[in-house]
Structures are given as C-alpha cells and as structure tokens.
py3Dmol code that shows the C-alpha trace and the ligand (Angstrom):
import py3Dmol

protein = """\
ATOM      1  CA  UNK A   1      13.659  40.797 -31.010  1.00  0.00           C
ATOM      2  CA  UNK A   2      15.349  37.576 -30.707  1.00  0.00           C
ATOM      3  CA  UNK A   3      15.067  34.556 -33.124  1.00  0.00           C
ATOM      4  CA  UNK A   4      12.690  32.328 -31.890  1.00  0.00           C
ATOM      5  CA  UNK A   5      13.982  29.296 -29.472  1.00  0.00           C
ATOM      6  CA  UNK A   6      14.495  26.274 -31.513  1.00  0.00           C
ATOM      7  CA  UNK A   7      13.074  23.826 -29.173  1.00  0.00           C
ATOM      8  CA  UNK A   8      14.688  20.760 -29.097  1.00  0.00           C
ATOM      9  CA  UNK A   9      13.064  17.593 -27.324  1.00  0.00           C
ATOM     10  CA  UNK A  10      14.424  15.113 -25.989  1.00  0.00           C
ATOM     11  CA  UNK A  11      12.575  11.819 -26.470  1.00  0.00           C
ATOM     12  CA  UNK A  12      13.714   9.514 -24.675  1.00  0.00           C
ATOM     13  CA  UNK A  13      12.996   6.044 -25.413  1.00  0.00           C
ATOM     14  CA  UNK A  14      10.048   4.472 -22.778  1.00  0.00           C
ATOM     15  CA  UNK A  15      11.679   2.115 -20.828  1.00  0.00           C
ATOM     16  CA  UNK A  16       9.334  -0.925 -21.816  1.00  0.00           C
ATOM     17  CA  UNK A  17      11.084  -3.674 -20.128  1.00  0.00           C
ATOM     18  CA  UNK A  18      11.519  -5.792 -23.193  1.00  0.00           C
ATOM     19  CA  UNK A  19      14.908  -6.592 -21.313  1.00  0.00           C
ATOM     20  CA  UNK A  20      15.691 -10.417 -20.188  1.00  0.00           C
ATOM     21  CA  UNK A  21      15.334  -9.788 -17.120  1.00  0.00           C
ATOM     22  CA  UNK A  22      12.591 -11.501 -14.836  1.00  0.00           C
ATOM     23  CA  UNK A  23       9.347  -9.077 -14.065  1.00  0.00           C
ATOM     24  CA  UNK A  24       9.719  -7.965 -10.405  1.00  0.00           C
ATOM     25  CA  UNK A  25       6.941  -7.924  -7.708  1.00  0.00           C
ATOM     26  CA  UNK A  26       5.950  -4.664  -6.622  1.00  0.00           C
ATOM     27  CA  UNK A  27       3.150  -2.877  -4.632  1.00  0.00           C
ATOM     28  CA  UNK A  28       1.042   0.615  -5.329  1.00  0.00           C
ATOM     29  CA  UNK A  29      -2.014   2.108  -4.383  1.00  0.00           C
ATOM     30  CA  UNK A  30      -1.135   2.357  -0.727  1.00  0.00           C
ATOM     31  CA  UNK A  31      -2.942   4.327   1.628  1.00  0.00           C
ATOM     32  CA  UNK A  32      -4.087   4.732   5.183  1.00  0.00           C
ATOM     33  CA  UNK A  33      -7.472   5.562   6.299  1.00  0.00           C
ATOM     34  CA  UNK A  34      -6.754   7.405   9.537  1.00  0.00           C
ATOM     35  CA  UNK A  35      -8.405   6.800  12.661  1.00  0.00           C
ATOM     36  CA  UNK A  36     -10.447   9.828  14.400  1.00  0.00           C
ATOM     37  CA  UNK A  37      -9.145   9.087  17.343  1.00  0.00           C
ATOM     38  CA  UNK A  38      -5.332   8.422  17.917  1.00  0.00           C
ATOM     39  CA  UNK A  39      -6.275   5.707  20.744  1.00  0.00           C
ATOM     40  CA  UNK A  40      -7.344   3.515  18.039  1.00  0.00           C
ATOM     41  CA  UNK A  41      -5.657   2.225  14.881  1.00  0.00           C
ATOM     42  CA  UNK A  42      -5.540   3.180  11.717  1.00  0.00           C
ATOM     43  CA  UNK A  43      -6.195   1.575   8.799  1.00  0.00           C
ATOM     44  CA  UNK A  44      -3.929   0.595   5.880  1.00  0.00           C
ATOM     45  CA  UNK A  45      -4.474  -1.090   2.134  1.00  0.00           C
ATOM     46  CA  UNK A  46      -2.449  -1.888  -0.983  1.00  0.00           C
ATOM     47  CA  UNK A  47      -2.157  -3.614  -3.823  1.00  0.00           C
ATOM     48  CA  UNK A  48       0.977  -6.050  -4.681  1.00  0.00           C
ATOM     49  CA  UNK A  49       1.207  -7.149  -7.614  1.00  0.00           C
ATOM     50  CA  UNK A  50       3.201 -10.969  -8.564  1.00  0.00           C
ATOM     51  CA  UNK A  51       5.986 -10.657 -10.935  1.00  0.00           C
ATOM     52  CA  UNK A  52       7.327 -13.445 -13.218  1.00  0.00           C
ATOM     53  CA  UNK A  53       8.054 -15.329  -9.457  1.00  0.00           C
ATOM     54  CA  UNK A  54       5.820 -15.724  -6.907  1.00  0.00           C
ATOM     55  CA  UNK A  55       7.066 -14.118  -3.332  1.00  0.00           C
ATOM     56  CA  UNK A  56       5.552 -13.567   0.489  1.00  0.00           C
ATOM     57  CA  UNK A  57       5.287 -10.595   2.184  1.00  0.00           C
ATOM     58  CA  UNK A  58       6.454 -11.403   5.351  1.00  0.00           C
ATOM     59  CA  UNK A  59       5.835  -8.338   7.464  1.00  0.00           C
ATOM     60  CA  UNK A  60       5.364  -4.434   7.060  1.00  0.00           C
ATOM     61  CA  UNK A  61       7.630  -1.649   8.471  1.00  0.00           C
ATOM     62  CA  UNK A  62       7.711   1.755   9.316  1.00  0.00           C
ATOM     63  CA  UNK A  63       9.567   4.705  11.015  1.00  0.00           C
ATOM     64  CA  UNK A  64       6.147   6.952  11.093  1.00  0.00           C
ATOM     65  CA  UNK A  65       4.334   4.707  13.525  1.00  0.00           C
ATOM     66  CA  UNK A  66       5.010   2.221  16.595  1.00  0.00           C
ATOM     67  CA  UNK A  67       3.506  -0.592  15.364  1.00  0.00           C
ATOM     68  CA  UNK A  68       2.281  -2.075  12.385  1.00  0.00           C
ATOM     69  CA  UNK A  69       0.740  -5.724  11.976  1.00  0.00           C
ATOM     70  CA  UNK A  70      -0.704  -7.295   8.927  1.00  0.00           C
ATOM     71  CA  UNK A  71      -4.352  -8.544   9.660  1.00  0.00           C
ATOM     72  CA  UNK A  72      -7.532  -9.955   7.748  1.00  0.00           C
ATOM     73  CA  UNK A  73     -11.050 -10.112   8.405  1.00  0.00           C
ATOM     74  CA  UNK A  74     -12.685 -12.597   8.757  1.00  0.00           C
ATOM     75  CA  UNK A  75     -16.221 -14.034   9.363  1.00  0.00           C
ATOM     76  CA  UNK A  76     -16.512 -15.883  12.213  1.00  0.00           C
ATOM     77  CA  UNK A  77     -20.103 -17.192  13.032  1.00  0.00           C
ATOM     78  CA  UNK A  78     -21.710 -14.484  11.691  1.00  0.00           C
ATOM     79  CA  UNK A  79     -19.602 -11.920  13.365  1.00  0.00           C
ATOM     80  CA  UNK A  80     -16.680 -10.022  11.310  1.00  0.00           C
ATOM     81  CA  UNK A  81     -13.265 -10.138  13.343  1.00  0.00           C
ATOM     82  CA  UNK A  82     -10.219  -9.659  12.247  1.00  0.00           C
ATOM     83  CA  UNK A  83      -6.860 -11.822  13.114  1.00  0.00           C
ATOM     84  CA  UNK A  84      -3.757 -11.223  12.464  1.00  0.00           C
ATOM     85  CA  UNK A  85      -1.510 -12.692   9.252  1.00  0.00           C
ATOM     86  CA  UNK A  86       2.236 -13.272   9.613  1.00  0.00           C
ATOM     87  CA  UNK A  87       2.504 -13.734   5.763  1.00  0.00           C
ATOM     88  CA  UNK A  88       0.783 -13.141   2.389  1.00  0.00           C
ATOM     89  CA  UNK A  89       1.446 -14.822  -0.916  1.00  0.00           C
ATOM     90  CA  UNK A  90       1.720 -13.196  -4.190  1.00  0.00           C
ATOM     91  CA  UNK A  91       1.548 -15.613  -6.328  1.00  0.00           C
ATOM     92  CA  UNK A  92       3.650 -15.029 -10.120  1.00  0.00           C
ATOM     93  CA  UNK A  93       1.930 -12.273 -12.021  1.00  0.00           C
ATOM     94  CA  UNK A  94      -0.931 -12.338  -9.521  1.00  0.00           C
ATOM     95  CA  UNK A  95      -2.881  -9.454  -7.410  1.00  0.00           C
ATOM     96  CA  UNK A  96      -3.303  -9.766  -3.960  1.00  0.00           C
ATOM     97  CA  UNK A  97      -5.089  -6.331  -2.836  1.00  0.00           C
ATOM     98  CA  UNK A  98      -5.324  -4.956   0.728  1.00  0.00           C
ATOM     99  CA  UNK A  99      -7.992  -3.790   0.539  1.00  0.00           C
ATOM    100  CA  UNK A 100     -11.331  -2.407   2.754  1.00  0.00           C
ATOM    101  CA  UNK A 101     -13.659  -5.399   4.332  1.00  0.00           C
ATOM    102  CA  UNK A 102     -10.030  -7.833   4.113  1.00  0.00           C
ATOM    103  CA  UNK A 103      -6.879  -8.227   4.432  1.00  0.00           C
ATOM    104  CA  UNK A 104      -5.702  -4.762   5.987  1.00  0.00           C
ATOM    105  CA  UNK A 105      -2.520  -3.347   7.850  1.00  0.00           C
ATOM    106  CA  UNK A 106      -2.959  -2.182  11.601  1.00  0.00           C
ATOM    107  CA  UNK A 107      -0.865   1.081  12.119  1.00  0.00           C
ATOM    108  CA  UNK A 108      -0.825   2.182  15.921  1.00  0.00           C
ATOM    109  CA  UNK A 109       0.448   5.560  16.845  1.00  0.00           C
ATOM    110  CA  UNK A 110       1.094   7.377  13.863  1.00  0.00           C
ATOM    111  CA  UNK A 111       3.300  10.403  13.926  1.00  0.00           C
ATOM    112  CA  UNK A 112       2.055  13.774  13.724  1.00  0.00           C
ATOM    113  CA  UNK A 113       4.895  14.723  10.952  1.00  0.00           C
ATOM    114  CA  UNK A 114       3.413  11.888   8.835  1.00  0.00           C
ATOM    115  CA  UNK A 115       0.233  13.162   8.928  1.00  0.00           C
ATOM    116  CA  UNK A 116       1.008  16.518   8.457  1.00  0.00           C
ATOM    117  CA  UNK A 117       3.144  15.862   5.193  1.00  0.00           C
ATOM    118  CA  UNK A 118      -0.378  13.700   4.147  1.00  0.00           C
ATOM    119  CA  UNK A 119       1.990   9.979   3.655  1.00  0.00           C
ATOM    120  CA  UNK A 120       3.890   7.791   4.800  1.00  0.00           C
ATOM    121  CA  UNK A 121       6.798   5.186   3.680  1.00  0.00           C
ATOM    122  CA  UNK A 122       6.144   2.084   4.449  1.00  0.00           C
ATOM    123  CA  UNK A 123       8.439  -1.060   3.861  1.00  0.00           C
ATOM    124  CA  UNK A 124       7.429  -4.482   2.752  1.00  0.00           C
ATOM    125  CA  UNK A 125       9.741  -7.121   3.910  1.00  0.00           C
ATOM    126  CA  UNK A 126       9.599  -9.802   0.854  1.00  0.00           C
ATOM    127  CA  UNK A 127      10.400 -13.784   1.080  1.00  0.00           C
ATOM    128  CA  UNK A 128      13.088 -12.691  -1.622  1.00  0.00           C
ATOM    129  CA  UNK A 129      15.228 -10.899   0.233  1.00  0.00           C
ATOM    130  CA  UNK A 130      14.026  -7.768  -1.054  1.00  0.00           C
ATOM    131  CA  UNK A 131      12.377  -4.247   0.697  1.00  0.00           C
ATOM    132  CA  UNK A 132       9.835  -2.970  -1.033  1.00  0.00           C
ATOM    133  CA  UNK A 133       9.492   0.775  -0.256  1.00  0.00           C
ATOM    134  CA  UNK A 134       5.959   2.911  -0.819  1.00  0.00           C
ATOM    135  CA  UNK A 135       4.709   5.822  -0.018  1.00  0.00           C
ATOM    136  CA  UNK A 136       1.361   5.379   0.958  1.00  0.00           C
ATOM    137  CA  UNK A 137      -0.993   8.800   1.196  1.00  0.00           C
ATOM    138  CA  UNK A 138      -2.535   9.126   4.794  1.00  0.00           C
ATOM    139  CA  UNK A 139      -6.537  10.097   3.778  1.00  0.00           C
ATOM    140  CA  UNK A 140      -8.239  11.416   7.247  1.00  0.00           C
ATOM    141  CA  UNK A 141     -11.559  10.103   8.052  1.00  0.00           C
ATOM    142  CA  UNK A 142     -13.701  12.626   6.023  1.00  0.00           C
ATOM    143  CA  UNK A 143     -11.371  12.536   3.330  1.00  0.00           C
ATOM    144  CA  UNK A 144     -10.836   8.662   3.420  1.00  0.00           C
ATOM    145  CA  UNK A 145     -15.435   8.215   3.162  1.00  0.00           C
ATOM    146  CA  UNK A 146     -15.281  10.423  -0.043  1.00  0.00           C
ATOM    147  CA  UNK A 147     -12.273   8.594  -1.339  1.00  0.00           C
ATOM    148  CA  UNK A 148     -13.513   4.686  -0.825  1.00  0.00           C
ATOM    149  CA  UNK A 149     -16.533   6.212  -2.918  1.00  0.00           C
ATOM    150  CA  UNK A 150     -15.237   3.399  -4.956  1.00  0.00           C
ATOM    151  CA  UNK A 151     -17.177  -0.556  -5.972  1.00  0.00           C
ATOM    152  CA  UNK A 152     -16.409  -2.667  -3.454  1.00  0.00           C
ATOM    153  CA  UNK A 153     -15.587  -0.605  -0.863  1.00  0.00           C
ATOM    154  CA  UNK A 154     -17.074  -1.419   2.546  1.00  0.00           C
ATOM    155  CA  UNK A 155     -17.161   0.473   5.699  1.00  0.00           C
ATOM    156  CA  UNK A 156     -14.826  -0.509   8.432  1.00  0.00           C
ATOM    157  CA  UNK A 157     -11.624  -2.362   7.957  1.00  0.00           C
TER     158      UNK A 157
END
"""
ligand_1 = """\
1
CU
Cu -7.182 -5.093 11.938
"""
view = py3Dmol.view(width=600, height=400)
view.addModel(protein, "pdb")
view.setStyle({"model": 0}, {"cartoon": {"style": "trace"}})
view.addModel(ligand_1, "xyz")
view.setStyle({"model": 1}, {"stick": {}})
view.zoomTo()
view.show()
C-alpha cells in the first residue's frame, strides 16, 4: 500500500485586473446561425463590449468564408430591410450586441471544414489598431431555433 498522495494545489492568484492598465474592448458570444441552403447567407451575432476607451469596429474578417459584410436592419416604411454598415461604435464601457432582428454579420460561402469542426474564427478589425480574434460556434438551422429560445430573440436576421 502506498502512503496516500499529499495533494498539493496550486492556487493561483485570479488575475483581477486591478493593474493600471486601461480596460480593453473585447467581443464574446459570437455565433452564426447557418443558412439551410448554402446559396444564401448565413447569419452572424456578437456582443462587443467598450473598454475604458471607446473604439469602431471597422470591418469583420475571415478565412472560413468568402465574404463577410456587417449589416443592420432596418425598418423602412413598414417593411424590414437590411443595409449594410461600414462601421460600429463601441462606445467606453458600453455594449453594442449583434444581435437577431439588428445589426447582424452577412457570411457568404462558408466552408465545409468550418462547419464540420461546429466554429469559426472570425477577426474584428478595430479603429485602434487592434484584431480582435473569436471563435464564434456555427449553430445549424434546427439547432440555431432551439438556441435563440432566448427574450428578445426574433426570427430572421
Ligand atoms: Cu443582412
């Protein structure tokens, strides 16, 4: 029998930034709500969140589709149509969210790898110089109605 395994853990200390330096802007809870059809675009959201300066996205990339614009809808005498945004402000610790019924991203052609591995990276170009790099889960139509189960989540983009 051996002695019993002293188990010794390692706590580190949470990284609370208490630190001088300035909050940065960042972005989570992307996804894309993909189309049933591959002729048509997909759908993406976010959230991006202001840090202690305000900053612009000023356009999305990706290497797991051909195209990808940043749009909003819009009402338009009674009719919803969407048009598309070449920037986005985040203002300081403010919330802009991508999310269904408004702003959305476009994503045309899609690759099959992507959807196979269930995400995609995406890259937010910011006013500040700075890339921004998410992975943003890629929900397929069936999957994408259970998951918008949520408030103020509307059909369509
Ligand atoms: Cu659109």
């Amino acid at each position: 029998m051996r002695a019993p395994f002293a188990l010794i853990a390692l706590v580190a200390p949470l990284a609370l930034s208490a630190c001088g330096d300035p909050a940065p802007s960042y972005i989570d809870q992307a996804w894309v709500r993909l189309s049933p059809n591959k002729e048509s675009p997909s759908a993406g959201y976010f959230v991006a969140h202001g840090g202690d300066a305000g900053v612009q996205i000023r356009g999305v990339m990706t290497a797991y589709a051909v195209r990808v614009e940043m749009h909003e809808s819009v009402m338009d005498k009674g009719v919803m149509t969407m048009k598309p945004i070449d920037s986005v402000d985040i203002p300081a610790k403010g919330e802009v969210a991508f999310a269904p019924g408004g702003k959305h991203l476009m994503l045309w052609g899609i690759n099959d790898a992507a959807i196979n591995q269930g995400k995609m990276e995406l890259t937010f170009l910011m006013s500040d110089g700075k890339r921004l790099l998410v992975d943003a889960v890629i929900r397929k139509p069936e999957a994408a109605g259970a998951a918008a189960n949520k408030p103020a989540a509307h059909e369509g983009h």
